[in-house]
C-alpha positions as a LaTeX table, in Angstrom:
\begin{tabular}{lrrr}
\hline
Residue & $x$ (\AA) & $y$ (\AA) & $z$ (\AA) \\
\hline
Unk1 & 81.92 & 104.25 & 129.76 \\
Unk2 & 85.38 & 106.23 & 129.19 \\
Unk3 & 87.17 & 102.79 & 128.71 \\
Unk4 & 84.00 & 101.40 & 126.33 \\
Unk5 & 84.53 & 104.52 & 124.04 \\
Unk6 & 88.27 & 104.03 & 124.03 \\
Unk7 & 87.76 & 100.89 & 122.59 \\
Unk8 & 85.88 & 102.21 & 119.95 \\
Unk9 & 87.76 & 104.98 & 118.87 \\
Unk10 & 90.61 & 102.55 & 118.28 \\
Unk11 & 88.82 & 100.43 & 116.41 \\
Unk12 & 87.87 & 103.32 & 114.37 \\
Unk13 & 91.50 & 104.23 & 114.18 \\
Unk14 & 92.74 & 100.56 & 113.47 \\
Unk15 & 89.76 & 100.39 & 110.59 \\
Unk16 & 91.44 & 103.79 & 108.82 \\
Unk17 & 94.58 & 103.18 & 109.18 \\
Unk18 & 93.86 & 100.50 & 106.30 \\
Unk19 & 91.67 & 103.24 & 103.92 \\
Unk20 & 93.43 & 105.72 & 102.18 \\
Unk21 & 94.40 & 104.09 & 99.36 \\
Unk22 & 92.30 & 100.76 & 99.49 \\
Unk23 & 89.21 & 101.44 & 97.88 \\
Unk24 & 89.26 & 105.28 & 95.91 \\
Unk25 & 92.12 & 106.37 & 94.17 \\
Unk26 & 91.69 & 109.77 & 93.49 \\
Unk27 & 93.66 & 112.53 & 95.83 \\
Unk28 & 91.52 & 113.50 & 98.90 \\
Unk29 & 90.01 & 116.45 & 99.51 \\
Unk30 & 91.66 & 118.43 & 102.64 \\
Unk31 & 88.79 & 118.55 & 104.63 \\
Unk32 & 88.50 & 114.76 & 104.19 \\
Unk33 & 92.53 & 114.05 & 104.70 \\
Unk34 & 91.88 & 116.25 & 107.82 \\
Unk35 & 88.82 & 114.18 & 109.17 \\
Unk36 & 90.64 & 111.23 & 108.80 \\
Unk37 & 93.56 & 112.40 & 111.28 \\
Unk38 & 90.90 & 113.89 & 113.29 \\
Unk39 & 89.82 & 110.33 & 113.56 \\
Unk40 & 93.14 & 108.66 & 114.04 \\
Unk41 & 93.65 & 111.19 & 116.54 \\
Unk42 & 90.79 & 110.13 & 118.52 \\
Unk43 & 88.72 & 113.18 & 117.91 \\
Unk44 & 85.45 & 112.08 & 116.16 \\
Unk45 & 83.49 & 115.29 & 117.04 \\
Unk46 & 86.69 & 117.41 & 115.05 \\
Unk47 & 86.34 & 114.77 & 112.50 \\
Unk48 & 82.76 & 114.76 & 111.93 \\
Unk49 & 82.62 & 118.72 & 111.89 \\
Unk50 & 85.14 & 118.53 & 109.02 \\
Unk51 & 82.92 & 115.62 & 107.22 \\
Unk52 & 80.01 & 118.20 & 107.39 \\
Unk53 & 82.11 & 121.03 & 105.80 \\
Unk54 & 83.33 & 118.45 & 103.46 \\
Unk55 & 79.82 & 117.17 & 102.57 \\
Unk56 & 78.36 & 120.74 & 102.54 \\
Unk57 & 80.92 & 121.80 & 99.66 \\
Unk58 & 80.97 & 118.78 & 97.61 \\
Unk59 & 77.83 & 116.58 & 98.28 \\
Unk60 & 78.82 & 114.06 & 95.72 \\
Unk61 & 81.32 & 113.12 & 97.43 \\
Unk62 & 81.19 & 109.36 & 98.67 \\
Unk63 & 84.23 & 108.63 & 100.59 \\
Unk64 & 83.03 & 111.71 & 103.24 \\
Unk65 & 79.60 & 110.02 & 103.48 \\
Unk66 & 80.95 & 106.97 & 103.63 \\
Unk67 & 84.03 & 108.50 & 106.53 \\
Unk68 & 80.63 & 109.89 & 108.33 \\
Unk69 & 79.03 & 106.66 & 109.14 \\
Unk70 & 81.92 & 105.29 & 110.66 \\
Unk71 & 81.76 & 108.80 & 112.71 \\
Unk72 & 78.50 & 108.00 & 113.50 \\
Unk73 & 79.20 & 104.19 & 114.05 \\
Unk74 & 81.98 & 105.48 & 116.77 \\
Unk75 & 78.73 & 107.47 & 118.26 \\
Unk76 & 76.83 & 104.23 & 118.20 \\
Unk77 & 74.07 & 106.28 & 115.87 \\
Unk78 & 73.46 & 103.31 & 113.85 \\
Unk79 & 70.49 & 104.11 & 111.77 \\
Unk80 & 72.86 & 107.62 & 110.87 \\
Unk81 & 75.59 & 105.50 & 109.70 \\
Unk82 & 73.64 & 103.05 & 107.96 \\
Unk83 & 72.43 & 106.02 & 105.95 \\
Unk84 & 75.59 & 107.62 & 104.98 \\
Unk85 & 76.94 & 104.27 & 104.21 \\
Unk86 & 73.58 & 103.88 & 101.82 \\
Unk87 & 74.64 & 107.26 & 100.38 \\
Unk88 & 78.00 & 106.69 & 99.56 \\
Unk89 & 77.33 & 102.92 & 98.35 \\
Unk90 & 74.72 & 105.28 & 96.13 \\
Unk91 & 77.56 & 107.72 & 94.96 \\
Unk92 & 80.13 & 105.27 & 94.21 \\
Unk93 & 83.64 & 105.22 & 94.58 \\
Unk94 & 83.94 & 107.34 & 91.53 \\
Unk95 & 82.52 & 110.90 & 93.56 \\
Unk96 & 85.07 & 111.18 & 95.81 \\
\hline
\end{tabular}
């Protein structure tokens, strides 16, 4: 189990290593610059705490919806991050 989740948290951290940048183009939010290190660091529980903060304070924004379902995808919760990809897809890349 320990080595199936280390291959999914690098896959998580090989997929944003390639985002900031790619898609929005507006300066992050801290809470979201901090997920994504949280997530690069291998912590998606620290990282998905900060999403929550991030989504609590600015709901419109899309790119921590859109960082939560690959949380979530990490977590194998599928149907959670096919929801908070639906939400950001919703949102656009425009609410950051």
């Amino acid at each position: 189990m320990k080595i199936r989740q280390a291959f999914v948290n690098a896959g998580v951290v090989a997929f944003l290593t390639v985002l900031p940048g790619t898609v929005w183009t507006k300066e992050e939010p801290n809470l979201v610059k901090e997920a994504i290190n949280a997530f690069n660091g291998s912590d998606i529980d620290g990282g998905m705490a900060l999403l929550e903060r991030a989504i609590a304070e600015d709901p419109a924004n899309g790119r921590a919806h859109y960082l939560r379902g690959i949380g979530h995808d990490a977590k194998r919760e599928f149907a959670k991050a096919a929801a908070n990809y639906e939400k950001a897809i919703e949102l656009g890349e425009d609410n950051q």
